[in-house]
C-alpha positions in Angstrom: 0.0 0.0 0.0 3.0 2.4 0.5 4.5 2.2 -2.9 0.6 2.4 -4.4 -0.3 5.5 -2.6 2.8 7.4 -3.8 3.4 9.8 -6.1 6.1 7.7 -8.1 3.2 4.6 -8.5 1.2 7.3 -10.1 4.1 8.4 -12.5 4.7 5.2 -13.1 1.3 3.7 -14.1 1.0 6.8 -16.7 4.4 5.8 -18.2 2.7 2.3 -18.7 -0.4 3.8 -20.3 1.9 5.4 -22.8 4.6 3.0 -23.2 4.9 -0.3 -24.9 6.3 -3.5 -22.1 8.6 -4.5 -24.7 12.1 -4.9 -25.0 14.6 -1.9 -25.5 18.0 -1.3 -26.6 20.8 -1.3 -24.1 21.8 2.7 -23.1 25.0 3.2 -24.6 26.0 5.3 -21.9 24.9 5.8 -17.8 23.3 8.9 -17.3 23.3 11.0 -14.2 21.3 13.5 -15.3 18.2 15.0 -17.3 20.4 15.9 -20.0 21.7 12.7 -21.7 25.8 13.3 -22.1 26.2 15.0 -18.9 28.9 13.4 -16.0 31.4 11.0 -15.5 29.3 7.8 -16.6 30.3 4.5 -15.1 33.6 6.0 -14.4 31.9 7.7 -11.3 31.4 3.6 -9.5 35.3 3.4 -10.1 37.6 1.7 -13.2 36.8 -2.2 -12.1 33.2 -2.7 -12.8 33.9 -6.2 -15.2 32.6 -9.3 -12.4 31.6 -6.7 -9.5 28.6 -6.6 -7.5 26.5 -3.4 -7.9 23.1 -1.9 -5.8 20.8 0.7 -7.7 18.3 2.5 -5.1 15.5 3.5 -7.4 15.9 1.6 -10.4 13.0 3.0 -12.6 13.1 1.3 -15.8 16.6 0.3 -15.7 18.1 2.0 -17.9 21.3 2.6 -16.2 21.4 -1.2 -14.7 21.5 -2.4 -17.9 24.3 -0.4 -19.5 26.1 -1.7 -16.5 25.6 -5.1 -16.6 25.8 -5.2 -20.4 28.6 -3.3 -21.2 30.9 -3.4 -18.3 30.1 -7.0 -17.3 29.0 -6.2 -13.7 26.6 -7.7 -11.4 23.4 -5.4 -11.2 20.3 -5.6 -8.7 18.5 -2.9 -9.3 16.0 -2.2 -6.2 12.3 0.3 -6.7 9.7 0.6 -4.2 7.0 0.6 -7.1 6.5 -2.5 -7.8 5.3 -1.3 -11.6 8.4 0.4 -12.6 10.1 -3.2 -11.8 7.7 -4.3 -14.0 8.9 -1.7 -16.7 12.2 -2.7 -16.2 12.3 -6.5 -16.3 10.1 -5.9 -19.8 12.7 -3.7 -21.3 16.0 -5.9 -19.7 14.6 -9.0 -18.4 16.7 -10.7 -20.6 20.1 -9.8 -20.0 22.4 -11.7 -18.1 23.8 -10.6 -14.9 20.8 -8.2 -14.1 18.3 -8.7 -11.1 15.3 -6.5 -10.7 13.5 -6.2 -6.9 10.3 -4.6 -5.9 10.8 -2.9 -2.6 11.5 0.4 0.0 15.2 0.6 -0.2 16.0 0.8 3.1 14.4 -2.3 3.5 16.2 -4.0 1.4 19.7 -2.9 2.8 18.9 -4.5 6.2 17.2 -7.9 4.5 20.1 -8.5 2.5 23.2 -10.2 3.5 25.1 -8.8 0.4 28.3 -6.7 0.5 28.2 -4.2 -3.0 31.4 -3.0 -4.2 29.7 0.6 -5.4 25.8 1.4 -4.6 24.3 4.2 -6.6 21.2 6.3 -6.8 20.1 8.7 -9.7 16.9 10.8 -8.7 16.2 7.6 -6.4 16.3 6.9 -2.9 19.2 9.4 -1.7 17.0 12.5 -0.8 14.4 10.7 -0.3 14.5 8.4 2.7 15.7 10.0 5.6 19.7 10.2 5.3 20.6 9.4 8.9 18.8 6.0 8.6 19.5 5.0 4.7 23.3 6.2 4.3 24.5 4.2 7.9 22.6 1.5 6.1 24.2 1.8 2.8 27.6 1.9 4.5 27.1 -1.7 6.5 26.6 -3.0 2.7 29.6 -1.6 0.9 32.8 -2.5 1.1 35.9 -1.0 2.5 36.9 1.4 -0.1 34.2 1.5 -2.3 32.2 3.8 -4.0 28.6 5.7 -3.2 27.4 7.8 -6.1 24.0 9.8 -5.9 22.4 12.3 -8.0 19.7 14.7 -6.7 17.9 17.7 -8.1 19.8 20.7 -6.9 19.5 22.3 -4.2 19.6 25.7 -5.4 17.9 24.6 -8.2 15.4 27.6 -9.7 17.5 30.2 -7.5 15.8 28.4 -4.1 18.4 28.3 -1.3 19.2 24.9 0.1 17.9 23.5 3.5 18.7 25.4 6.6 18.5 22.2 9.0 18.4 18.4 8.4 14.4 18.4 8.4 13.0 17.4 4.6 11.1 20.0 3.2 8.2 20.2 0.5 8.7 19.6 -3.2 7.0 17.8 -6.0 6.9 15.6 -8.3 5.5 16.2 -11.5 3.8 13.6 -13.6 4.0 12.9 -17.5 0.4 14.5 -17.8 2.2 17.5 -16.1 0.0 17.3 -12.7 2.1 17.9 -9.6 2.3 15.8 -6.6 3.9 16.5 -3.0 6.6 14.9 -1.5 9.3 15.1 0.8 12.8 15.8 -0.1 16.4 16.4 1.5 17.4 19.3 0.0 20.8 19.1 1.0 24.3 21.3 -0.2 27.4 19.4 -0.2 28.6 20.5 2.8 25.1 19.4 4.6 25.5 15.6 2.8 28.9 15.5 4.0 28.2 15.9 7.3 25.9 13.0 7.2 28.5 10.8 5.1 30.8 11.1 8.0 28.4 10.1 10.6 27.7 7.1 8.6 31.6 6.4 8.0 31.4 7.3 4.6 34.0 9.9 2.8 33.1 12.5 0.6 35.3 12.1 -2.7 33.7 14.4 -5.2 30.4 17.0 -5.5 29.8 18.2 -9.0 27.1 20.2 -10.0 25.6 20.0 -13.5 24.0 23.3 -15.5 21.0 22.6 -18.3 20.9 26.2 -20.7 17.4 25.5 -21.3 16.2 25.9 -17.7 18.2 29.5 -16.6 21.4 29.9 -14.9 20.8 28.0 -11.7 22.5 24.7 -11.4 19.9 21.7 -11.5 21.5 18.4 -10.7 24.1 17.5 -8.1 26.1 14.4 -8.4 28.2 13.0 -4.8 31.0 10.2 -4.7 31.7 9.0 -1.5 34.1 5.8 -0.2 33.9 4.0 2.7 36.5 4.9 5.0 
């Protein structure tokens, strides 16, 4: 019932209304942001992917699992609390080897699982939107020593805004392919803010990049963190 009541089940079932279940073309590249060609790609989980074990939080349709399994030969699970965008993606990339898709709240899955990931990533997924100072400690007990967390969110000074003030969530919205807009709650955090809640998980802040799109004004609109575990 929590996945079906929230705004990213209704995004979802409107993508399926439009969008044939059928298989796609693997992405020749991972994306990070809105704008395709933006960012470091792959290289942002580190220059080993070939045979390692990999953790999306907020798969959608799996687009970027699949570019990863496919062409760098890694081991994907890719993890979405809507159980119908798992649905999109096992009808786009069902087929391909070395790919796992799992219907589920990502923190939830962090604490069920046994598995140890050599990088766990999140575009626009569960990073910003589960409350950091329970999901990051739990992403931390499942990475390795030395590996890689990557994360894009929307930025926080995206639109001119400022970002949060405190560690409390604050309003946004989501806005659907019809163009309605739905509430939810986001962490609106600056780099300085998300570090500070890296560290308390044990987790190091390697990089924050901030990406620009012309077409939307001057303000920055996507912010892209590497961390390692310490």
């Amino acid at each position: 019932m929590l996945a079906q009541a929230s705004p990213w089940h209704a995004h979802a079932a409107q993508r399926i209304a439009t969008e044939l279940a059928e298989p796609l073309s693997v992405p020749a590249r991972m994306e990070w942001t809105t704008r395709p060609g933006q960012g470091p790609g792959a290289a942002a989980l580190g220059p080993d992917l070939p045979g390692k074990r990999l953790l999306e939080l907020g798969c959608g349709p799996g687009h970027n699992a699949a570019h990863l399994a496919t062409r760098h030969g890694s081991r994907v699970t890719g993890v979405d609390l809507v159980g119908l965008q798992v649905h999109r993606a096992r009808s786009h990339y069902g087929r391909l080897n070395n790919l796992t898709f799992v219907a589920g709240h990502a923190l939830h899955y962090l604490h069920a699982t046994d598995e140890q990931f050599d990088a766990i990533y999140s575009v626009f997924g569960a990073v910003g939107l589960v409350a950091p100072e329970l999901l990051l400690p739990a992403i931390a007990h499942r990475l390795k020593p030395g590996r890689t967390l990557a994360f894009s969110v929307p930025h926080p000074r995206r639109g001119g805004r400022p970002p949060s003030a405190d560690d409390r969530p604050r309003r946004d919205h989501v806005t659907l392919p019809d163009r309605t807009r739905l509430p939810v709650a986001r962490w609106d955090f600056d780099a300085a803010r998300w570090e500070k809640h890296l560290d308390r998980a044990g987790l190091w802040l390697a990089s924050a990049q901030e990406f620009h799109d012309p077409r939307q004004g001057r303000w920055p609109i996507t912010l892209l963190i590497t961390a390692r575990k310490l």
